[in-house]
Structures are given as structure tokens and as C-alpha cells.
C-alpha positions in Angstrom: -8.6 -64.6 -73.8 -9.6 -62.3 -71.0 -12.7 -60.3 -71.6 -11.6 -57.6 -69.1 -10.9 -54.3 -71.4 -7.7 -52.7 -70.8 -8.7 -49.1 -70.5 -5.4 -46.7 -72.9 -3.1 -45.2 -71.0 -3.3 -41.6 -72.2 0.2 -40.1 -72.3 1.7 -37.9 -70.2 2.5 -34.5 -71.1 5.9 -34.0 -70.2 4.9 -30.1 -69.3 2.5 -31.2 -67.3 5.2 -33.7 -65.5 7.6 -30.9 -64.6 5.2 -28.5 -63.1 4.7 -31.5 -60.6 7.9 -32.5 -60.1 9.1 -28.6 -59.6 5.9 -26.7 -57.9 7.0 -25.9 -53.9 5.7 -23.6 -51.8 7.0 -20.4 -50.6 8.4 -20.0 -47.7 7.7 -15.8 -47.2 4.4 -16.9 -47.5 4.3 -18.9 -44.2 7.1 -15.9 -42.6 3.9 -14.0 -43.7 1.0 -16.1 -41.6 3.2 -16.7 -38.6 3.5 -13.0 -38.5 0.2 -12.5 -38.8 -1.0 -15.1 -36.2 1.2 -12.6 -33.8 0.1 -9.5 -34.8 -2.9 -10.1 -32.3 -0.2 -9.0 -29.9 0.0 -5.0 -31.1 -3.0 -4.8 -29.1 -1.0 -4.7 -26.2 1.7 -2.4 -26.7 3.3 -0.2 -29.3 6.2 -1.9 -28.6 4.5 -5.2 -31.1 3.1 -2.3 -33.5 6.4 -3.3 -35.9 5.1 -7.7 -36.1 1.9 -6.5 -37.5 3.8 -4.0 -39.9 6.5 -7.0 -40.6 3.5 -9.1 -41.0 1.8 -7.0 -43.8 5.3 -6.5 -46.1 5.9 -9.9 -45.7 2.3 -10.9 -46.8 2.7 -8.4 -49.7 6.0 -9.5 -50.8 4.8 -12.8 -50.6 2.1 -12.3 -53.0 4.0 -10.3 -56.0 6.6 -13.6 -55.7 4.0 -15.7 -56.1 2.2 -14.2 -58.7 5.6 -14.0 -60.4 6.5 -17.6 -60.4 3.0 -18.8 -60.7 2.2 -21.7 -61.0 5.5 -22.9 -59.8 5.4 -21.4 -56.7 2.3 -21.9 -54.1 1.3 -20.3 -50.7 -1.2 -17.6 -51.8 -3.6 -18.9 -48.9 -1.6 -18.4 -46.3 -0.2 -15.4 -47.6 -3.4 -13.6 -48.0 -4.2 -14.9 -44.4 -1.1 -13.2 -43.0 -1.4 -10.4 -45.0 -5.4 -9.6 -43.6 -4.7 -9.9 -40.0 -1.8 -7.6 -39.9 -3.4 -5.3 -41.8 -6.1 -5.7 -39.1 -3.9 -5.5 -36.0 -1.7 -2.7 -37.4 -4.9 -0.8 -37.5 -6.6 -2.3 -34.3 -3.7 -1.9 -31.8 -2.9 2.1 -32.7 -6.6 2.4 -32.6 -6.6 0.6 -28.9 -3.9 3.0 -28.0 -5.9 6.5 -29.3 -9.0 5.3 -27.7 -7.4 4.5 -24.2 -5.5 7.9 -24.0 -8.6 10.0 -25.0 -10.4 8.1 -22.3 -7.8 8.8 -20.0 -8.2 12.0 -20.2 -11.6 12.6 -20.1 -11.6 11.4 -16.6 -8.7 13.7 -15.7 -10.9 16.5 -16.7 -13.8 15.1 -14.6 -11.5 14.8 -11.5 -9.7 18.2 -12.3 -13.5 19.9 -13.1 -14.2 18.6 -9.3 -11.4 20.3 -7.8 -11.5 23.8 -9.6 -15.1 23.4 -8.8 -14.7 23.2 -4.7 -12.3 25.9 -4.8 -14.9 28.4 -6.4 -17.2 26.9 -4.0 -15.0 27.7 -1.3 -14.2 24.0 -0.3 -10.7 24.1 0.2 -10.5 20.7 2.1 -12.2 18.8 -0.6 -10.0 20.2 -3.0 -7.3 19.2 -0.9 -8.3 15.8 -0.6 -8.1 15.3 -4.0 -4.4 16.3 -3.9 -3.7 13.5 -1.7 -2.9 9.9 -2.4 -5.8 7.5 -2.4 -4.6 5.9 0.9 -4.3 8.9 2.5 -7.8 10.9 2.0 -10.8 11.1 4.5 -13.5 8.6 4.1 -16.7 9.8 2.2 -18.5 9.7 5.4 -16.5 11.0 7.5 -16.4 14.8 8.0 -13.9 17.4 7.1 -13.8 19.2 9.7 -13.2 16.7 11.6 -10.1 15.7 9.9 -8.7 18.9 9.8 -8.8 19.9 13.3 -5.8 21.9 14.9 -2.6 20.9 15.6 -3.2 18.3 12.9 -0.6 17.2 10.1 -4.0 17.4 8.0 -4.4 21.0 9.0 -0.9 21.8 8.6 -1.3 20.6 5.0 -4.2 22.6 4.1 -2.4 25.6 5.6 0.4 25.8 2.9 -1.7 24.1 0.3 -4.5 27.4 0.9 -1.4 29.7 1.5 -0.6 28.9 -2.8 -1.1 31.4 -5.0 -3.4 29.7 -7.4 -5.3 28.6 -4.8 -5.7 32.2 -3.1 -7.0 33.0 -6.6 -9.4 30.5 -7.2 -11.1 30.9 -3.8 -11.2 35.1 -3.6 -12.4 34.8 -7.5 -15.0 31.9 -6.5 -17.6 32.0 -9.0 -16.8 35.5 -10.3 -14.2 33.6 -12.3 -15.3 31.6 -15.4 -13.2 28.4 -16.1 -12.8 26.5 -19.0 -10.6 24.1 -20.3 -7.9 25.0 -22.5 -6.1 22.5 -23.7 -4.0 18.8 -23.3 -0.5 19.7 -22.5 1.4 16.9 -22.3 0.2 13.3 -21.6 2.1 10.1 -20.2 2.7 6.9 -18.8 5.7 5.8 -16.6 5.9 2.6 -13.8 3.8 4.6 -11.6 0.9 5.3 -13.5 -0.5 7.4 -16.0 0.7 11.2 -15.7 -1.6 14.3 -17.2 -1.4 18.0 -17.8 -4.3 20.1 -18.7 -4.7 23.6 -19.1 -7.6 26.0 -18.1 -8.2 29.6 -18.9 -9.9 31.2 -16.1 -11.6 34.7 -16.9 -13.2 36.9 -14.6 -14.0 41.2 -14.6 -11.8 43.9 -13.1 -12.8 47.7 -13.0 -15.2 46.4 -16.2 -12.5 44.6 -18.2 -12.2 40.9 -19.3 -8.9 39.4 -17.4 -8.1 35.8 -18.6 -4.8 33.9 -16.4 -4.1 30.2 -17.5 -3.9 27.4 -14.9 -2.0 24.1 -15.9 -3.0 20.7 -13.0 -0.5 18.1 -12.9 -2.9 14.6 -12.5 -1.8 11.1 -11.9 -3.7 8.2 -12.7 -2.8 5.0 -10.8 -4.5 1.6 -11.0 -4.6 -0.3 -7.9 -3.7 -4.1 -9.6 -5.4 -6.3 -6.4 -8.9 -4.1 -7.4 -8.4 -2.9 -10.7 -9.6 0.9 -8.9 -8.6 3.5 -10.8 -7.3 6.5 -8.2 -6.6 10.0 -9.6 -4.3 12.5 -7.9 -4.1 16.0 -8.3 0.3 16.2 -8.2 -0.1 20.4 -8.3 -1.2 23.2 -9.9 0.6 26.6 -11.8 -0.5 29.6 -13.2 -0.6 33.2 -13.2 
């Protein structure tokens, strides 16, 4: 006889037995992860805001049917995984997006401070260069004058760009007018750039009164893709 103990099979509890035999995971719960492994791409575009919103109902629906059918159903992992980077994308990309356009205007205002500030400075050819396209303006070191000399297309341009009404304003006024900004009209993007619209309030005294007239500067912001320069443009300018 064998000295070799046979160790008792314990039996099997045949609850036990159909949990295994029936226990799959769920499929919404893997929809959910995939979603959330592309979410990344909201960053980019508000066009891919809706995966990361697809991403967090399907990681939320996923959940509540697992929790439902628990323990027979599985994927809580995954889910959760989904669930936490949409939820981080779908706040990340909007977030991109608000921080971007705030910056964009910020420099508008910069560029469109610089050219109300050469007109009240009585620097109508700077101010014109800045309504120029990139290509087109005067080197830094080159002088104005210079590039505005008679006969020229250059003068010809600052002719009727001076001979505008808001300009006439701005440079008879010159510092006697205060200028402020106003507020963001209308901000865009189309395939040539970035457009803006801002809004000033310039103030100034007649006969001892306080006489306000609103300004609104069309900008364009381009980006030069070989460079990755930004160029502004200052597209015109309206008021009374």
C-alpha cells in the first residue's frame, strides 16, 4: 500500500461553477476605453470635442451595466480608464480652444494699440505699414521717407489711406483724443487666417464738453507655415 496521502477533493459549489462558466466582459466597456484613448484628439479641434463626450457616456453607461450585472459581467477597469480620460480631454481641448482665442487677441490689441498710437503721434506711414501685407512692408531699417517718395505706388497708397475719415480724425485729434479699448466684436478663423474685430472709444474735449466716437479695426492674423511667424494685418478701420 502506497504511503502517498490522497489529499479530499472538496466539492464544488455548483454556484460557484456557473459564475465561471457565465462571467464575460462587457463590451461598452472597451467602446468606452477605445474612446477614451482618442479623446486625446479634442485637443486639436472642436470638430473631436463629441469622441471625448461619446467617450465619457459610454464610460458611464458602462459602469451602471456593470454594477447591474455584477459579478457576471466584467470590464470596470477599462471602463473607469475610458471614462477618466474623456472626462479629461472634454475639459482639456475646450480649455485649449479658450486659451488660444484669448491669446489671439491680446496680440491684436498690441498690434492695433501700435497703430492708433502712430496716428496720434502723427506717423501716418507707420500706421500704414501695418495695414499692408507682411511681404509688402518696408524693412525696419530702411526709412519711410524713403519709401514713400513721389510718384510712388507707396505714396499713392498713403494718399487715400490719409484721405479716410478716421484717419483725418485720429491725426488732427493726435493726443488730445484719449483711446481705450472697448470691446471684442466679433472673432474668427477661416483658410486664411485668424480674423479680429475690436472696438475703441476715443474721447477727446470740444468747446469744454466730453465727445466720445467708437472706432472698430478689422485685423488679420496669418501664420507663415515654412517659419511658424505670426504676421498681423490691419484689413481697415470704421467709425464715427
Amino acid at each position: 500500500m502506497s504511503n502517498t496521502e490522497i489529499e479530499p477533493r472538496l466539492p464544488i459549489d455548483p454556484q460557484d461553477d456557473e459564475l465561471t462558466r457565465y462571467q464575460s466582459v462587457s463590451g461598452l466597456a472597451f467602446v468606452a476605453l477605445l474612446l477614451g484613448l482618442l479623446s486625446w484628439t479634442a485637443m486639436f479641434t472642436p470638430w473631436l470635442w463629441p469622441v471625448a463626450f461619446a467617450g465619457l457616456v459610454a464610460g458611464v453607461a458602462a459602469l451602471a451595466r456593470i454594477r447591474r450585472r455584477a459579478p457576471a459581467l466584467l470590464g470596470r477597469k477599462p471602463a473607469w480608464i475610458g471614462l477618466l480620460l474623456s472626462v479629461a480631454f472634454s475639459f482639456a481641448g475646450p480649455a485649449e480652444v479658450i486659451a488660444s482665442r484669448r491669446l489671439i487677441r491680446n496680440e491684436g490689441r498690441r498690434i492695433a494699440a501700435e497703430f492708433l498710437r502712430e496716428l496720434q503721434q502723427d506717423q501716418p506711414a507707420a500706421a500704414h505699414q501695418l495695414t499692408l501685407p507682411a511681404g509688402r512692408r518696408a524693412p525696419a531699417s530702411v526709412d519711410l521717407g524713403a519709401s514713400y517718395y513721389a510718384g510712388s505706388d507707396s505714396r499713392a497708397g498713403l494718399e487715400k489711406f490719409v484721405a479716410e475719415p478716421e484717419i483725418q480724425a485720429l491725426l488732427t485729434l493726435g493726443g488730445k483724443a484719449r483711446i481705450r479699448y472697448y470691446d471684442t466684436e466679433s472673432q474668427g478663423h477661416d483658410d486664411d487666417g485668424d480674423t479680429l474685430r475690436l472696438v475703441y472709444a476715443a474721447t477727446y474735449d470740444e468747446a469744454g464738453q466730453k465727445t466720445s466716437f467708437f472706432l472698430g479695426l478689422s485685423l488679420r492674423r496669418r501664420v507663415v507655415a515654412a517659419t511658424h511667424r505670426v504676421d498681423w494685418q490691419i484689413e481697415g478701420i470704421k467709425g464715427g
